[in-house]
C-alpha positions in Angstrom: 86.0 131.5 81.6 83.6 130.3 84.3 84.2 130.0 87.6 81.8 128.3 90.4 80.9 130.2 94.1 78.6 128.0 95.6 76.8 128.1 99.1 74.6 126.9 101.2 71.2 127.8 102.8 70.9 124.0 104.4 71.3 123.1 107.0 71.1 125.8 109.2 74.4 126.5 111.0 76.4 125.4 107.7 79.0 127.9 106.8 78.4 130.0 103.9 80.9 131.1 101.0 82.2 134.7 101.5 84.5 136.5 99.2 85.4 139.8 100.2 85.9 143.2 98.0 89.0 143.1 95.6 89.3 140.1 95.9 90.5 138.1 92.1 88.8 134.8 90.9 90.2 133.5 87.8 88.7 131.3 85.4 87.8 127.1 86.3 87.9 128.2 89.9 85.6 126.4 92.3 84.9 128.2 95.9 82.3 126.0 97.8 81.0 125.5 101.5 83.0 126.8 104.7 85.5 129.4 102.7 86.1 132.9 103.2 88.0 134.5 100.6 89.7 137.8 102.4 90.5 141.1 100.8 92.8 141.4 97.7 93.3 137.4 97.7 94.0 136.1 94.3 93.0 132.5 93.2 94.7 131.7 90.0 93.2 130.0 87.3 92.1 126.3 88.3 91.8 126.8 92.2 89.6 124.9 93.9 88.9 125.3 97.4 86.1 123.4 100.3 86.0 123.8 103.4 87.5 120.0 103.6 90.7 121.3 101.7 94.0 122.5 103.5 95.8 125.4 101.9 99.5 125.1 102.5 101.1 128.9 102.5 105.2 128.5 101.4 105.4 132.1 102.5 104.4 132.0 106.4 105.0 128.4 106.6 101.4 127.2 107.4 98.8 125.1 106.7 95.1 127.0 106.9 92.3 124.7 107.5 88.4 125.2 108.4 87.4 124.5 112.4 84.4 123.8 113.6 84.1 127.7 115.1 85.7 129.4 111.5 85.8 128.5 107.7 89.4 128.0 105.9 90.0 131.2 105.5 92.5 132.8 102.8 94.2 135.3 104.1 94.3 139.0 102.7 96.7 139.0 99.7 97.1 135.9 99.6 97.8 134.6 95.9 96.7 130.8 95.5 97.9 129.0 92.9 96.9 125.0 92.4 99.6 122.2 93.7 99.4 119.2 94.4 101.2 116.9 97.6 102.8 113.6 97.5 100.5 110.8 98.4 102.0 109.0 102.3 100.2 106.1 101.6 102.4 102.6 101.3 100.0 102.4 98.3 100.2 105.6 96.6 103.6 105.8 97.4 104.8 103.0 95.6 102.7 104.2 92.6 104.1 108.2 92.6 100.5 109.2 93.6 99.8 112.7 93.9 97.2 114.9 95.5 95.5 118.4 95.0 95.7 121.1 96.8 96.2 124.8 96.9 99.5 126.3 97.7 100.0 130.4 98.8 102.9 131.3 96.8 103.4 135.2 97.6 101.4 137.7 98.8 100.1 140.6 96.4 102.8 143.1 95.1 102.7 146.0 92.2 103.1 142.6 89.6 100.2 141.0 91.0 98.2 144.2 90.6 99.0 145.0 87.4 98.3 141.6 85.7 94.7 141.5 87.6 94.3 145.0 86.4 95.3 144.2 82.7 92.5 141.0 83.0 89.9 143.5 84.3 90.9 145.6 81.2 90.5 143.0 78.9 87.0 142.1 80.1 
């Protein structure tokens, strides 16, 4: 399974892609321009993530964007799964329009360690 980590080295001042150690990329992810990945995070299979895209975490109740002083930043443990959000649009509304976007679900736990231990394994 592939997945994409794409930065930038133009123009100066952009913000890079980081992905820190431990941290689990699974397969059809895409992590591009203005995201840090912290510690131990876990992007599920199908992720993607920009530094345009909020990240909505159903656990601490917030909604992690990049600023124009930081990236969007996944926070350590964090395990991302893909979601998508209702459309507010008259337009899209009226059509059951849906959006993408990544959703925290949990944090990391002993089940989250032991299936990214077993995919490791199988590698």
């Amino acid at each position: 399974m592939a997945a994409q980590i794409g930065g930038v080295l133009e123009p100066p001042g952009a913000l890079p892609v980081i992905v820190e150690d431990d941290a689990f990329i699974g397969g059809n992810c895409g992590v591009y321009e203005g995201v840090l990945v912290e510690s131990r995070a876990v992007l599920a299979p199908g992720v993607i993530l920009t530094g345009g895209t909020p990240v909505y975490d159903l656990v601490r109740k917030a909604i992690y964007r990049k600023t124009a002083e930081a990236p969007l930043t996944i926070p350590t443990g964090a395990v991302v799964v893909p979601g998508s959000r209702p459309a507010t649009v008259t337009f899209a509304a009226n059509h059951d329009i849906s959006l993408y976007t990544p959703v925290i679900v949990k944090y990391r736990d002993e089940k989250t360690d032991a299936s990214t231990m077993l995919e490791q394994a199988l590698r």
